[in-house]
N, C-alpha and C positions, 0 to 999 in steps of 0.2 A: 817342605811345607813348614811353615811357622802358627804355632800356636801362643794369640795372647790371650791370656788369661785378664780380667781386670775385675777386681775386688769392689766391690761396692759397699759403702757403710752406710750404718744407720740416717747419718746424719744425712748424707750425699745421697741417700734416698726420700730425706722430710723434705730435704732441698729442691729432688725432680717432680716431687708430688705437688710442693708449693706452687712450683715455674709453674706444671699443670695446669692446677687451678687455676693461676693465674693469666695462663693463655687461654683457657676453655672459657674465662668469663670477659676476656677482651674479646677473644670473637664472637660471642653472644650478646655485647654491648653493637660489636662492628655488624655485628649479621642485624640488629633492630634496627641500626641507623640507615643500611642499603634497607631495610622493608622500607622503612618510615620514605628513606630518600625515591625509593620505586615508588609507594603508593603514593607520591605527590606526584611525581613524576607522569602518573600513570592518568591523576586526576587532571595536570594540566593538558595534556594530551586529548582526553574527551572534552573538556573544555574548549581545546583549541579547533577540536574536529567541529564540533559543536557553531564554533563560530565561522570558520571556515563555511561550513553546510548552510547555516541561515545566510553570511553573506551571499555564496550560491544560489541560493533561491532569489533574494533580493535582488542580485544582477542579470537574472533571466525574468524577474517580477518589470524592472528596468525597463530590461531590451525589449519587454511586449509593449510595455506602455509609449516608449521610445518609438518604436516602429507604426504603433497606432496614431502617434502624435505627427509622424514623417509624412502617414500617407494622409491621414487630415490637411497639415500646411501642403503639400502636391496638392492636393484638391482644390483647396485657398486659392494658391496661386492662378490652377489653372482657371478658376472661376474668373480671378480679378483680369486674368491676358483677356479671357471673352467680354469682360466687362469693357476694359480699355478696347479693346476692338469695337465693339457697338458704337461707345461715346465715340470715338475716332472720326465711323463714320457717321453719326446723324451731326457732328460739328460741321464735316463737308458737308452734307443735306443739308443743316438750317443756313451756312454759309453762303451755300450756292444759291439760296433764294427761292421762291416759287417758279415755273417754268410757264410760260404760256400753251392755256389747253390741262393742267395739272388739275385734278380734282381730290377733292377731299370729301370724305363723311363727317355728317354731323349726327348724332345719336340725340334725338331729344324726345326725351320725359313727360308726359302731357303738356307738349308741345313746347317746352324749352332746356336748350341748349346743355346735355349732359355732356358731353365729350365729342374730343373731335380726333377721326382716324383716315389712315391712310388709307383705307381702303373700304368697301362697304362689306365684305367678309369679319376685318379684324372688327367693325362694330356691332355686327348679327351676336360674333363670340362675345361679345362684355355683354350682351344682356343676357346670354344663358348664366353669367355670374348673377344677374339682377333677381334669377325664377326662371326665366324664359325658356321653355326645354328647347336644347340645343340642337333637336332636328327640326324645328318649326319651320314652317315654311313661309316665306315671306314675300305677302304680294303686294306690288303697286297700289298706292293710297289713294285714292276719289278726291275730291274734290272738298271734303271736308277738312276745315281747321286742322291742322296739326295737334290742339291739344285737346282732340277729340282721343286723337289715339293715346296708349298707353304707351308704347316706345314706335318709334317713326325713325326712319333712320333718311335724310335729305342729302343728296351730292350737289357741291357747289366746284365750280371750276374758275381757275386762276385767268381772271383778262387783267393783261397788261396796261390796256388802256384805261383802266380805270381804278391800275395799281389796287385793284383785289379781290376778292370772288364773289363772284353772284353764281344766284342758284341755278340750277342745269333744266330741272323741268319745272315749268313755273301752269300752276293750274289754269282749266280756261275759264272764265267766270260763266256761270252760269246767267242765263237770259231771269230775269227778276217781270215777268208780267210782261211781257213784249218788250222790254228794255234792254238793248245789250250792257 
């Protein structure tokens, strides 16, 4: 076994105490600098979460409005295919011209000419738009004027021969004093 001894002097003791000092206060400059560097560190970090988290909300804020705006244009569209469908065919139907024996309704207003429909149903339904309650029942006119009534609804039917419509039931005249 070896024993060294190693003598220490004064001076080479002011000298370890100095180094000391000297080391204990660079690492307590190095230990402020890691705080300082962590707490930025730490700060940019909730910032960045921060922003992360509101972009997150924003891109699910996004997707709902995105998805609200999807099934709207679907709906659009499919509105406009039924639209183009319809126009499609009444261009064949005005196309094709009236048919011999075709009739038509005329809705008239004390006694003239509101509109004109295909059928005497579709113009019963525009006058319950007008007031008219839509279960009224509607019966064959007398022999009064047309614009005695309030709405009058008259079918005419398409003759060829005379390239256009005359009306279907045409009143009988009433005898005037023995006169037909």
């Amino acid at each position: 076994m070896v024993l060294v001894i190693r003598i220490v002097t004064r001076a080479r003791l002011a000298w370890l105490e100095d180094a000391a000092r000297t080391a204990s206060e660079q690492a307590r400059q190095t230990s402020g600098t890691a705080n300082d560097a962590f707490g930025r560190h730490v700060r940019e970090l909730y910032a960045v979460t921060d922003r992360a988290e509101r972009a997150e909300a924003s891109t699910t804020e996004v997707g709902v409005l995105l998805s609200g705006a999807l099934a709207e244009l679907s709906e659009a569209q499919q509105e406009l295919l039924r639209k183009d469908i319809e126009i499609r065919r009444l261009r064949e139907e005005l196309s094709r011209g009236p048919r011999e024996g075709e009739t038509v309704t005329v809705l008239l207003h004390h006694g003239e000419p509101h509109a004109v429909y295909a059928s005497r149903e579709d113009a019963h339904a525009d006058t319950a738009t007008h007031g008219y309650p839509a279960d009224h029942v509607w019966k064959p006119c007398d022999e009064r004027p047309a614009a005695a009534f309030t709405w009058r609804c008259e079918a005419f039917i398409y003759n060829p021969a005379s390239n256009g419509f005359r009306r279907v039931s045409r009143s009988v005249p009433r005898a005037l004093d023995g006169a037909a």
